[in-house]
C-alpha positions in Angstrom: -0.2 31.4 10.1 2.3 29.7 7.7 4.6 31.5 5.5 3.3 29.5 2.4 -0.3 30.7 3.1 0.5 34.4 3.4 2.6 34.2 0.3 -0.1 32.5 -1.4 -2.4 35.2 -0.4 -0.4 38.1 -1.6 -0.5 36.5 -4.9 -3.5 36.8 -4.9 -4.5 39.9 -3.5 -6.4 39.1 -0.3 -5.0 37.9 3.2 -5.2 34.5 5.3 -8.4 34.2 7.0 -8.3 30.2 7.8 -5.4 27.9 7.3 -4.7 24.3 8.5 -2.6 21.3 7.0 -3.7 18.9 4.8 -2.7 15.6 3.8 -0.4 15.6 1.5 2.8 13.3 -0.5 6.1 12.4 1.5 7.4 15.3 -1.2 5.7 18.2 -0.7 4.0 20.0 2.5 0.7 21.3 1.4 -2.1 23.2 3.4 -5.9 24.4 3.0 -6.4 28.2 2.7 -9.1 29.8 2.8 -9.0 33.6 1.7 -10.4 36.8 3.8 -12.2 37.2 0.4 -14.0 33.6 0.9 -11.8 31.9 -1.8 -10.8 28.4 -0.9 -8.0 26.6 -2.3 -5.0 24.6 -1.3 -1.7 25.8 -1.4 1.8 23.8 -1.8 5.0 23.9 -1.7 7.1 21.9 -4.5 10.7 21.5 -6.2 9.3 23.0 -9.2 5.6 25.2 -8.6 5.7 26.8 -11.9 6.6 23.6 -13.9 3.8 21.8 -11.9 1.2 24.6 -12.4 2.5 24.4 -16.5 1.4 20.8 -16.4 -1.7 21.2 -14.7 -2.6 23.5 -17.2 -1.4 20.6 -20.1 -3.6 18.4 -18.5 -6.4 20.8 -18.4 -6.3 21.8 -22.1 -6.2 18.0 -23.3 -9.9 18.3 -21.8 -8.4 15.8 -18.6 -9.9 16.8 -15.2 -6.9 18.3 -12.7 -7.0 21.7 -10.0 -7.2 24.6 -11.9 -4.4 27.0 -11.2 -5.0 30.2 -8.9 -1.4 31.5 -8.3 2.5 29.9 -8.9 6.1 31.5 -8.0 9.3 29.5 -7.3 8.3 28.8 -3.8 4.6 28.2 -3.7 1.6 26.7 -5.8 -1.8 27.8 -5.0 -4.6 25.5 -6.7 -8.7 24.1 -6.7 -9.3 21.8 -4.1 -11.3 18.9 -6.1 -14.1 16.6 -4.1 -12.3 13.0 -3.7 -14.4 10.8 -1.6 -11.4 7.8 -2.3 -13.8 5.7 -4.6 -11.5 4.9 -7.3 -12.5 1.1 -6.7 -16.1 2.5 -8.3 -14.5 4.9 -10.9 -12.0 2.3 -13.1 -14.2 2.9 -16.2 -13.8 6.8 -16.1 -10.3 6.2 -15.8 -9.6 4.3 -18.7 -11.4 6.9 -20.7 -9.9 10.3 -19.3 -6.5 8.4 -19.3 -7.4 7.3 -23.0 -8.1 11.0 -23.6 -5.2 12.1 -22.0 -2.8 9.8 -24.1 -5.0 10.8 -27.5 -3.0 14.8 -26.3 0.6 14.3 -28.4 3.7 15.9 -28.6 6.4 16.4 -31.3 8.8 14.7 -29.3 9.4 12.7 -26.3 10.5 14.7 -23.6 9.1 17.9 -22.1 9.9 21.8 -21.9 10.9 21.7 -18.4 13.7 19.7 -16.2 12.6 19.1 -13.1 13.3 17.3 -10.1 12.1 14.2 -7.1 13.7 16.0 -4.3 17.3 15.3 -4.9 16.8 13.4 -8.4 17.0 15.2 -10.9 14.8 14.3 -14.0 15.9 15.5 -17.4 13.6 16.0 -20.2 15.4 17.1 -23.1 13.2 16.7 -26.4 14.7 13.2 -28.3 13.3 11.3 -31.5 14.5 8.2 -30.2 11.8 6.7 -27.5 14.4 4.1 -26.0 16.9 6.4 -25.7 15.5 8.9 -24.0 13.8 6.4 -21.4 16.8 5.0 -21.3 19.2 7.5 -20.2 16.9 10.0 -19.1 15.0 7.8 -17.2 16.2 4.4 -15.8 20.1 5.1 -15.4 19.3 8.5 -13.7 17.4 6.6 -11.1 19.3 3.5 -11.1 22.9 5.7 -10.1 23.0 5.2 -5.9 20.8 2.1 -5.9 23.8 0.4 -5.5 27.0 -1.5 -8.0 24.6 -4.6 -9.0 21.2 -3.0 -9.7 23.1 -0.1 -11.7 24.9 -2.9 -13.8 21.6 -4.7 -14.3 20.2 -1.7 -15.4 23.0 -0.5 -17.5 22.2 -4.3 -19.4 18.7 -3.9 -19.7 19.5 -0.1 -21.3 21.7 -1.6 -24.3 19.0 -4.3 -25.1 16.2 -1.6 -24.9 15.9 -1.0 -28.6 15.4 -4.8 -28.9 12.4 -4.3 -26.0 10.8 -0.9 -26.9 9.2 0.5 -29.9 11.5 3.5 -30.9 9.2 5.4 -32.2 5.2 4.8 -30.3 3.3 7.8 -30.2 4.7 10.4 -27.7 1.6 10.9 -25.7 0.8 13.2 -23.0 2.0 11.8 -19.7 0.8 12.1 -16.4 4.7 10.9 -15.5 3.4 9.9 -11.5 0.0 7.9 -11.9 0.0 5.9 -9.0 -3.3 5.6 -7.5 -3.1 8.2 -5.3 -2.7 10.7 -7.9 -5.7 10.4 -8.3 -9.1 12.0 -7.4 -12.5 10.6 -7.6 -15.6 11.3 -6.3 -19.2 9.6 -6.9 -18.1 7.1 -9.5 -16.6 10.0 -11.5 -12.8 11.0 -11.9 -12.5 14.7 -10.2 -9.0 15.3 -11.2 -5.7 13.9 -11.6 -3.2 15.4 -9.1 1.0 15.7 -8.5 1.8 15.6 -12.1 5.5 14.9 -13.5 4.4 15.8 -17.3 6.2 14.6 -20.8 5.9 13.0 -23.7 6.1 9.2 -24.2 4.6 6.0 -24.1 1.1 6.0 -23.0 2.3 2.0 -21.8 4.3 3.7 -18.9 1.3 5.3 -17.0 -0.7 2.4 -16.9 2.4 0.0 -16.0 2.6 2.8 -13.1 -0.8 3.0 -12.0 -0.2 -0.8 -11.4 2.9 -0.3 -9.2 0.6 -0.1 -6.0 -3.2 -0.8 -7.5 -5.0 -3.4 -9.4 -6.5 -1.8 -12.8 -9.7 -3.7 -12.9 -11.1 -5.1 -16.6 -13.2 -2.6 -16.7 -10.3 0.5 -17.0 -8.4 -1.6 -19.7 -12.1 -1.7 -21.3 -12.5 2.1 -21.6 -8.8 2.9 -22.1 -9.1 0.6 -25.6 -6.5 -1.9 -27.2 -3.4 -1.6 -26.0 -0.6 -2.6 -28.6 0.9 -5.9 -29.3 4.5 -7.2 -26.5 2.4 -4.8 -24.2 2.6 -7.6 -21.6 6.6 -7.9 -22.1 7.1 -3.8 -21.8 5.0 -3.9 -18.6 7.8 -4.8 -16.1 10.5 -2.5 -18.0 8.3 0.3 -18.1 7.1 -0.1 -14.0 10.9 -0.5 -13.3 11.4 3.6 -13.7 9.4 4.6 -10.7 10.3 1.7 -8.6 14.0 2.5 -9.1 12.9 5.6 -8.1 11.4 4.9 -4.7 14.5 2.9 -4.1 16.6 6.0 -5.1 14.4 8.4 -2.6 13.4 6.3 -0.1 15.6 3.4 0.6 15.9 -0.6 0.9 12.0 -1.2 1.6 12.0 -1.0 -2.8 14.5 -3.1 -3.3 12.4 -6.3 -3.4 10.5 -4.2 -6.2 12.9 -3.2 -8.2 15.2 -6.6 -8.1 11.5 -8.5 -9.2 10.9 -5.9 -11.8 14.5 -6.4 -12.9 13.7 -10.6 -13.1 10.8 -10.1 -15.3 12.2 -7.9 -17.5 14.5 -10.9 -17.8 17.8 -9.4 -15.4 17.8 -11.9 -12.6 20.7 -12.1 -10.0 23.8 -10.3 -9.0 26.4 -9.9 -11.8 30.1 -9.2 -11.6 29.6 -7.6 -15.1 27.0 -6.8 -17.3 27.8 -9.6 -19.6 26.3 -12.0 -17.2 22.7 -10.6 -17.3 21.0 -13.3 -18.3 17.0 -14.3 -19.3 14.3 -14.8 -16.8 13.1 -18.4 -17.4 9.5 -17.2 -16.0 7.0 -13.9 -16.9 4.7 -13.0 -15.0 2.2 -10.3 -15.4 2.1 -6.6 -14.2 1.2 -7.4 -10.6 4.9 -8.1 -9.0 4.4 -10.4 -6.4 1.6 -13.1 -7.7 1.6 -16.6 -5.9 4.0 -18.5 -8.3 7.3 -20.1 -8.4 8.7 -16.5 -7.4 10.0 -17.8 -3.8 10.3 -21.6 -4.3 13.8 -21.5 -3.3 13.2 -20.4 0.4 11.5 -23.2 2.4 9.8 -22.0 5.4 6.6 -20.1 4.3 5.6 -17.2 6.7 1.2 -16.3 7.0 1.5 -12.3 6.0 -1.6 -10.9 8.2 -2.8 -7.6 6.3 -5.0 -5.6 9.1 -6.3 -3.4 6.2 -8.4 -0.4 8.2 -8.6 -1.0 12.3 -10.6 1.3 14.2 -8.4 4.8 14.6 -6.5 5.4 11.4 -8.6 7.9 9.4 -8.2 10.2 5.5 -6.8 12.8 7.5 -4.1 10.5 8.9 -3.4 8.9 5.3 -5.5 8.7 1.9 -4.6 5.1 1.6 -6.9 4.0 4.6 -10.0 2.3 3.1 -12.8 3.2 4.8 -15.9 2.0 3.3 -16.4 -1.8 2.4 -15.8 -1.3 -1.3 -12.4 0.2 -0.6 -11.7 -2.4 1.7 -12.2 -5.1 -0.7 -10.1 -3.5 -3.1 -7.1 -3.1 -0.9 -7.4 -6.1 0.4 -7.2 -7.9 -2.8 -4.3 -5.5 -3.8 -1.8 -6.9 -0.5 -3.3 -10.7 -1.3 -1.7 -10.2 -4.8 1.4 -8.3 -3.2 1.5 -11.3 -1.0 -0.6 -11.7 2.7 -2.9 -14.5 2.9 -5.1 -13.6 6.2 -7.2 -10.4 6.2 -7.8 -8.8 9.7 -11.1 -7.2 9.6 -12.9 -4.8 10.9 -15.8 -2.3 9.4 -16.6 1.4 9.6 -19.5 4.1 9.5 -19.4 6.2 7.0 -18.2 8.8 9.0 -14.8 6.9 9.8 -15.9 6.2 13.2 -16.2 2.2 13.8 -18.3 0.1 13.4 -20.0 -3.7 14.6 -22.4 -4.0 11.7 -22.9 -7.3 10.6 -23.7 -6.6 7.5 -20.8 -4.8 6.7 -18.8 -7.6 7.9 -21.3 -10.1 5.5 -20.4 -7.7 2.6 -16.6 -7.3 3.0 -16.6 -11.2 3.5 -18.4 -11.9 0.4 -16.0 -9.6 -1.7 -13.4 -11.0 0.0 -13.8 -14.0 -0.7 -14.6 -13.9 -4.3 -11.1 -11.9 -5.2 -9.2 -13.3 -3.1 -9.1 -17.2 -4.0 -8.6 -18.9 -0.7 -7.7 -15.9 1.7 -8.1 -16.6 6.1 -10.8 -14.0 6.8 -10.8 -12.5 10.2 -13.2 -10.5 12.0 -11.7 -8.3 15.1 -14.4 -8.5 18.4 -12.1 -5.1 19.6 -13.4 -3.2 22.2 -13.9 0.3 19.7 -16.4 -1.0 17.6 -19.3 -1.7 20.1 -20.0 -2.7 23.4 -20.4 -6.1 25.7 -21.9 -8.8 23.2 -22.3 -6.5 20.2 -18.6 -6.5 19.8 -19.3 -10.5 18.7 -22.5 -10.4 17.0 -21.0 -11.2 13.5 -19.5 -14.4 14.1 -22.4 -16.0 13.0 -21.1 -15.3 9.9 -18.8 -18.3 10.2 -15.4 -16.2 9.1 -12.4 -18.5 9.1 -10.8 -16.8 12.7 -11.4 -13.7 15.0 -9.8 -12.2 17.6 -10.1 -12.7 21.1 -8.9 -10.7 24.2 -8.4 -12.5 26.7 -7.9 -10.0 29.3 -8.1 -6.0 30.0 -5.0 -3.7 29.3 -4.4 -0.5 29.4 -4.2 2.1 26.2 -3.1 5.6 25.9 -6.2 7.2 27.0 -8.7 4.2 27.9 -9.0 0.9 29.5 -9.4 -2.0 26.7 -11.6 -3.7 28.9 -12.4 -7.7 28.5 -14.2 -9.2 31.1 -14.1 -12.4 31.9 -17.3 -12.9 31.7 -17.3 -11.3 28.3 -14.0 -13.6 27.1 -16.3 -16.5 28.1 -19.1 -15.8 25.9 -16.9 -14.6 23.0 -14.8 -18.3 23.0 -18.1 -20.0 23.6 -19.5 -18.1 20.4 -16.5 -19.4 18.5 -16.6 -22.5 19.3 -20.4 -22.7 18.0 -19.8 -21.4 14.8 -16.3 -22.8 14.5 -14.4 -19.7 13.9 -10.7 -20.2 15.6 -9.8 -17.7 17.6 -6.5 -15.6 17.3 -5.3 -14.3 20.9 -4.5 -10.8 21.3 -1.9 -11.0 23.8 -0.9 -7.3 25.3 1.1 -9.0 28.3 2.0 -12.1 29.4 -1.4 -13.1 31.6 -3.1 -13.2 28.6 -0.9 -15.8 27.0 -1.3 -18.1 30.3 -5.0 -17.6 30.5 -5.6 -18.5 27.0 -3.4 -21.8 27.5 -5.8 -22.6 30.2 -9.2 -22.1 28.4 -7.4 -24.5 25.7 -7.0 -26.8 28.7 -10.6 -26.7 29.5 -12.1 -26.9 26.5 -13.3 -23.1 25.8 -10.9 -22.5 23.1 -10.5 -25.1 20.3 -6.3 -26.0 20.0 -3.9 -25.7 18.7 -3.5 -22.3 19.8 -2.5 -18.9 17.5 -0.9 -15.9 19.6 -0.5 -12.5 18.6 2.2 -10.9 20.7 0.9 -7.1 20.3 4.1 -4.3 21.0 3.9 -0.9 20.7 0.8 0.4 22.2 1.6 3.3 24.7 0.9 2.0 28.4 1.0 -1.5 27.2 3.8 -3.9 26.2 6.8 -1.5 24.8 8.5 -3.0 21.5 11.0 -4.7 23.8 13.4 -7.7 22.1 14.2 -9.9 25.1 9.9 -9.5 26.4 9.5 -10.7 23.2 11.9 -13.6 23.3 10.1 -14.6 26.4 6.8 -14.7 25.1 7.6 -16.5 22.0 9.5 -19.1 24.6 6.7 -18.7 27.4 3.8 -19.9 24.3 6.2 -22.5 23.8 6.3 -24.4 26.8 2.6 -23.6 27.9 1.1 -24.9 24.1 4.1 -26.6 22.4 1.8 -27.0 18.9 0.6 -23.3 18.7 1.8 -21.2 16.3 2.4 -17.1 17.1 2.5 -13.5 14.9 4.3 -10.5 15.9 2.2 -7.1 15.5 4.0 -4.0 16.6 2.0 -0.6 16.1 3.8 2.4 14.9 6.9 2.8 13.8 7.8 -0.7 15.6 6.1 -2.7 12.7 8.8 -3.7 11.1 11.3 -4.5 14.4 8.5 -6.6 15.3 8.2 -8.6 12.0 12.0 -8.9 11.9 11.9 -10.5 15.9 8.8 -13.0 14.8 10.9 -14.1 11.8 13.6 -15.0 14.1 12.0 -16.3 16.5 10.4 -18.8 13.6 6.9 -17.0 13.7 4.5 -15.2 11.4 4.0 -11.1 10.8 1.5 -8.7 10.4 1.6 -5.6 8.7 -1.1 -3.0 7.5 -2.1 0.5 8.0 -4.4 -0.6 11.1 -1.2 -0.1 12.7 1.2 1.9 10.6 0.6 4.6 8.2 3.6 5.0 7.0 6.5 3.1 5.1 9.4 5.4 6.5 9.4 7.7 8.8 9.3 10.4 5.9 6.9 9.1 3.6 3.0 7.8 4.1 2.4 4.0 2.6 0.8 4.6 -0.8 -1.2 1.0 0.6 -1.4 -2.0 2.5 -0.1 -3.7 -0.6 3.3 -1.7 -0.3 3.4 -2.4 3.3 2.8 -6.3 2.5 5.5 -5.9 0.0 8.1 -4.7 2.8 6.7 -7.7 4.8 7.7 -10.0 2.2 11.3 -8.6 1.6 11.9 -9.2 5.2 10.8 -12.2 4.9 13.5 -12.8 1.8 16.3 -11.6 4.2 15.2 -14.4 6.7 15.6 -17.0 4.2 11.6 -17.3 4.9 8.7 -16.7 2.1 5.1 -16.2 1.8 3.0 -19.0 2.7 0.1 -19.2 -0.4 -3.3 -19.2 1.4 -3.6 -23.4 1.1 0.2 -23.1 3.0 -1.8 -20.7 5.4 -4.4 -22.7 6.4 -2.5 -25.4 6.8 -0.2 -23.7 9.2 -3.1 -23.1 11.3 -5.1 -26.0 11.2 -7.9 -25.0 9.6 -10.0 -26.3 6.6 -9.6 -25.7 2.7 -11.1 -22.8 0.8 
């Protein structure tokens, strides 16, 4: 029994009589109780419980869904647990209009009653009539100071030219202050509540520039929400800045890519030995950061991002961000193909998280695929988890662009991943009929050699793709010189083919960093990583795409646009 549950019982009068964890932000722990008296509830711990539970209630009384408040001290916060089935790609509209609602509640001034903190940054909300000077100094240089001596002199240039940017006096609206999406709660099409406020008045423009920081607002939100006002489009980028300085204050170099392109639109590009040499941004580009433009022209290799969106294991429980049914897949796939991947690794899932072969859930995600994301290599997996012996191949009639293939057994943590030969076989010989090019899972080194010989004899269509797979317990350990010898081994056995490195776990990042030295590609994706640091879950693929392509930045490398993609790989135009 947890210390935060029995104090959050006491509160309330009653004892524990259940309580385990629940899934929670990289900021807070947070647990399910439920009480001896049958109440239900979840309990948290915060840097501020009564200022949250004090926003909550603001939220509430604007007539905005959010957990109603059972019990708050300085140490705990006890509050509803709301239904949230992750559906937010079918609840857009309801957004725009509690948002709307939400931004119709105003204050007197911008700012809030309460300071209150992100872990160690401290957030000041002293009242101001003066909007661009109290987002100016209350927000963007408190976050930019520790982000490092160029990005605090950007930021100090963009803060003297923000009356020029800003309207100084818009309408200080109620703000949820931390809308990303998942902040959010929705359940059967509906809105259920809005959750992990940071509360003030300001701008209504900052919330939605947030909510885009990790998610793509469809036409539909910006429908319901209403008109938004005139330079809209040129605030966007200052306004999203905040919290990505902010994730580079808490959480370290993986935001840096985020904040220096947010910095560029907002027209602050380069290092500067002063602030007098900021200078214009010669291109805009809209809210979504890293759209396939100009943006990376001046690196010449492109790099195919791989985005393995859902896998087989990863569940809620594990992270909120893992899409689970098609719809969510869709929409987080077309959030990393903005953020920058250009091949999709698929795989489909019962409604009850468990996996799944379905072809029709592979025809669906496909289709939606393939109409938001212009151009984008579909592939289908043929893993072992989702079915059994043939079944594991009966969607490649669908004709996707590639799909994985096996071509041996290996050992996992607690099973065999067993490929036959004879299995392999019919798998390849599947492919070749519906001309779907196979990308090789390799797990060891036999795999690599037995795939160059089915190229050899005709059962695999060349020029060969290789994914060197690391990470997996009782397989191939994360290990730099194996992977030197593989990339070296592919190279001599198939000089043409191309390779990706995957590692699982916390290796996914080593394991892009080795591929892009080695002059391959990288995958990414919660498949095979949940998380963006060790301390905080990935908000989505998108983010975890967006890491892929700042490593790719450090290795003078850039994202290859689907066309480049295809190309790469020998395969035919969208």
């Amino acid at each position: 029994m947890s210390d935060l549950a029995e104090r959050a019982a006491g509160l309330l009068g009653s004892t524990v009589a259940e309580t385990r964890p629940f899934a929670g932000g990289s900021l807070s722990s947070i647990e399910f109780l439920r009480l001896a008296d049958g109440r239900e509830m979840l309990v948290k711990s915060s840097p501020s419980p009564r200022a949250e539970a004090r926003m909550l209630q603001a939220i509430r009384a604007a007539g905005v869904p959010a957990p109603e408040v059972f019990a708050a001290d300085d140490v705990v916060l006890a509050i509803e647990r709301l239904p949230d089935d992750g559906g937010l790609s079918h609840a857009w509209t309801d957004l725009g209009r509690v948002l709307a609602k939400l931004h119709d509640t105003t204050g007197e001034a911008y700012g809030w009653e309460d300071d209150y903190a992100f872990n160690r940054l401290a957030i000041r909300n002293t009242a101001s009539d003066d909007w661009p000077r109290f987002y100016a100094e209350n927000r963007l240089l408190a976050a930019a100071r520790g982000t490092g001596a160029d990005v605090e002199r950007r930021v100090e240039a963009l803060c003297r030219r923000l009356g020029d940017v800003l309207p100084k006096t818009p309408r200080p609206s109620l703000l949820h202050g931390d809308l990303w999406s998942g902040n959010v709660l929705a359940s059967k099409g509906r809105i259920s509540g809005l959750i992990d406020p940071a509360c003030y008045h300001g701008d209504g423009e900052i919330d939605i520039a947030m909510l885009g920081l990790f998610a793509r607002p469809t036409g539909a939100f910006f429908e319901a929400y209403g008109a938004l006002p005139a330079g809209h489009r040129e605030r966007a980028p200052v306004y999203a800045l905040w919290p990505a300085l902010v994730h580079l204050n808490l959480f370290g170099s993986g935001y840096r890519g985020m904040v220096e392109g947010y910095l560029a639109q907002a027209g602050f590009c380069g290092r500067l030995s002063s602030p007098a040499d900021a200078y214009p941004a010669s291109a805009r580009f809209g809210l979504s950061l890293f759209r396939r433009t100009a943006t990376y022209r001046s690196m010449s290799q492109p790099t195919i991002i791989t985005v393995a969106i859902t896998g087989s294991l990863p569940k809620k429980a594990d992270n909120r961000a893992v899409p689970i049914t098609v719809a969510e897949q869709i929409e987080s796939t077309h959030e990393a193909f903005e953020a920058g991947a250009s091949l999709v690794h698929c795989h489909v899932r019962n409604d009850d998280e468990t996996p799944s072969s379905d072809p029709e859930k592979f025809a669906r995600l496909m289709e939606g695929v393939r109409k938001h994301c212009p151009g984008m290599i579909v592939q289908f997996s043929t893993g072992g988890r989702s079915g059994n012996g043939r079944e594991r191949g009966g969607m490649l009639s669908l004709k996707p662009d590639m799909a994985s293939l096996s071509t041996g057994s290996v050992n996992f943590p607690t099973r065999v991943y067993e490929n036959a030969p004879d299995l392999v076989d019919w798998l390849a010989e599947e492919m070749l009929r519906y001309g779907v090019k196979p990308e090789i899972e390799a797990f060891d080194l036999s795999m690599i050699f037995q795939a160059a010989t089915m190229t050899k004899d005709g059962r695999i269509a060349g020029p060969l793709h290789v994914q060197f797979v690391m990470g997996v317990k009782n397989a191939m350990p994360a290990d730099r010189d194996s992977f030197a010898f593989f990339a070296k081994t592919l190279n001599r056995l198939a000089p043409d083919a191309t390779f990706t490195g995957a590692g699982i776990g916390r290796h996914q990042t080593t394991l892009i960093d080795w591929s892009l030295e080695e002059g391959g590609h990288c995958r990414t994706g919660l498949e095979d990583n949940v998380r963006l640091s060790r301390d905080e879950l990935a908000p989505s693929n998108a983010a975890l795409v967006r890491l892929a392509v700042e490593r790719c930045e450090a290795h003078g490398r850039r994202a290859a646009t689907p066309d480049e993609a295809r190309r790469i790989l020998s395969l035919a135009a969208a």
